[in-house]
C-alpha positions, -999 to 999 in steps of 0.1 A, spaced: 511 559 719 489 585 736 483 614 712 478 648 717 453 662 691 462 694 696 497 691 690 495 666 660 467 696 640 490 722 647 526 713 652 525 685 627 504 697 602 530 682 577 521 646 584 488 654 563 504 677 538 526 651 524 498 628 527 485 643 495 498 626 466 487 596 484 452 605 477 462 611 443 473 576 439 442 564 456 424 582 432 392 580 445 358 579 427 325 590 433 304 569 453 333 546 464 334 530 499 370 540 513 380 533 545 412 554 560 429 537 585 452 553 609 423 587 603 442 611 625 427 641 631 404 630 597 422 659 574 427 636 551 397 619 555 380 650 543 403 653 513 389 620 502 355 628 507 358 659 490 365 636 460 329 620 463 336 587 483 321 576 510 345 573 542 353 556 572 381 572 594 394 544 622 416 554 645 430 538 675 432 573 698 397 583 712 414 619 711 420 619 674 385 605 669 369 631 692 388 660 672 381 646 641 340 646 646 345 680 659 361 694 627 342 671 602 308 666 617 292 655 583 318 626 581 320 591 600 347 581 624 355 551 652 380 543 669 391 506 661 426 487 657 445 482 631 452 446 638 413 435 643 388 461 630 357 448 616 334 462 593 300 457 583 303 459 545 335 456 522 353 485 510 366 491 476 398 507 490 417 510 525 443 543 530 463 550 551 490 574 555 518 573 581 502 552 607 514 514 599 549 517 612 528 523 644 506 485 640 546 473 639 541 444 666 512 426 644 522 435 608 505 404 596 479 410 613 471 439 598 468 431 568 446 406 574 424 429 584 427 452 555 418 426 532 390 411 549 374 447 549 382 447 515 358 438 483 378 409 462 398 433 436 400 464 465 428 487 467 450 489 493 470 520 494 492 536 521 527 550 529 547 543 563 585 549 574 608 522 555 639 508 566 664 531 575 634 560 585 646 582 610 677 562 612 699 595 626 673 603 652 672 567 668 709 563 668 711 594 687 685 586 712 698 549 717 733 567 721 721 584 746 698 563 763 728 538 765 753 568 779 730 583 805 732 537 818 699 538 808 683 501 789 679 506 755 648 518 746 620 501 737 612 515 701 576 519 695 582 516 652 580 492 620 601 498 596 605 474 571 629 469 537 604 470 501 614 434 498 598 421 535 566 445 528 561 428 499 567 395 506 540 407 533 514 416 515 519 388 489 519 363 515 482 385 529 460 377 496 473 413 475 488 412 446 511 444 448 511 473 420 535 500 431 560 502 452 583 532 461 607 538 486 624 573 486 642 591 511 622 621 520 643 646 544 617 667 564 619 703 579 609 701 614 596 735 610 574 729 647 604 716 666 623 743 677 642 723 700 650 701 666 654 665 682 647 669 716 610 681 701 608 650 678 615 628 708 588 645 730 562 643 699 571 611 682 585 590 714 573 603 747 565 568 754 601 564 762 606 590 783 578 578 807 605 546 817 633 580 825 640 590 859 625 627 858 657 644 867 678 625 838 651 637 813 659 676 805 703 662 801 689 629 779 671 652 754 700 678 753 724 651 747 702 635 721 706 672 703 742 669 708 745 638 694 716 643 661 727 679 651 758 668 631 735 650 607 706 673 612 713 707 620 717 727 589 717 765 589 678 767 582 667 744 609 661 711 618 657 680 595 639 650 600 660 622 579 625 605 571 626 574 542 593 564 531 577 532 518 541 539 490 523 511 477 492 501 460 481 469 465 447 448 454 430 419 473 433 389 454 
């Protein structure tokens, strides 16, 4: 996924707004070593610095990492993979707030990776889309894929069930504390266009595959098809289901 920084500060400022309880359950402490995986544009990165810990924002777009040492010159940021970062010294906690569904083809993988940049007894706390996350939006853009005799798309997301997380991190060394999973409908306050917008921000990936002239009718049918279930009077709605955990390396 090629992100634009520009559009993910200001059009989706929500993704970090929500992401704030998440720090509180992270709870960080003064002098800690955090590392915040899946950084963005570092907003919350800064939150969690603000706190008195010492952070390390990854992030695998070299335009999220470029913004994010713009805005937050005092604070440290690479970019690095999910599924294979290395560090040089453990942490005593990895975040990370709605960027996992996106390390979907290696899940394993990444938490591999979390624990070994994790001190024995480090936290591990993050939220991601669960099952059923944005389950409206893709059955209207499969619809229409599959109407327009287009493939069906190749979905870029990991969204897993509690039970298969779990069993996932279990399986990956942690011994997990907390887990929610809670439907979360969102406003899609910057998407005038309501799905058509989501597509373009969330899954322009798939439109790349779309013969230019089918991609303006693909969009308005995928509107057609998503506003029963997401149109209400006061705007668009994202039908977002989240999975929050806190986890500790064994």
């Amino acid at each position: 996924m090629n992100w634009n920084a520009r559009t993910y500060d200001s059009g989706l400022g929500y993704i970090s707004a929500y992401g704030a309880p998440l720090v509180d359950l992270l709870d960080p402490r003064p002098g800690e070593r955090v590392l915040d995986l899946g950084c963005g544009t570092g907003v919350l990165t800064a939150e969690i610095a603000s706190r008195g810990a010492r952070v390390l924002g990854i992030d695998g777009s070299p335009a999220m990492i470029e913004k994010a040492l713009a805005q937050y010159p005092g604070l440290d940021f690479i970019v690095g993979d999910g599924r294979d970062f290395v560090v040089a010294q453990p942490y005593d906690a990895v975040f990370s707030n709605a960027a996992l569904h996106w390390m979907g083809s290696e899940p394993d993988a990444v938490i591999a990776s979390v624990r070994e940049a994790l001190t024995p007894g480090g936290r591990f706390v993050a939220e991601m889309g669960g099952a059923g996350n944005c389950a409206a939006l893709i059955a209207a853009v499969s619809t229409a894929w599959r109407e327009h005799g287009l493939r069906d798309p190749d979905l870029p997301w990991y969204f897993p069930t509690p039970a298969e997380y779990a069993a996932r991190l279990e399986k990956g060394g942690f011994v997990v504390r907390i887990l929610e999973y809670f439907d979360r409908p969102t406003p899609l306050d910057e998407c005038p266009n309501g799905a058509a917008d989501w597509v373009r921000m969330f899954a322009g990936s798939l439109l790349h595959q779309v013969p230019a002239e089918l991609v303006e009718p693909l969009l308005r049918r995928v509107n057609e098809l998503a506003a029963p279930a997401l149109r209400r009077e006061t705007g668009w709605m994202a039908d977002y289901v989240r999975l929050r955990f806190a986890a500790v390396r064994r």
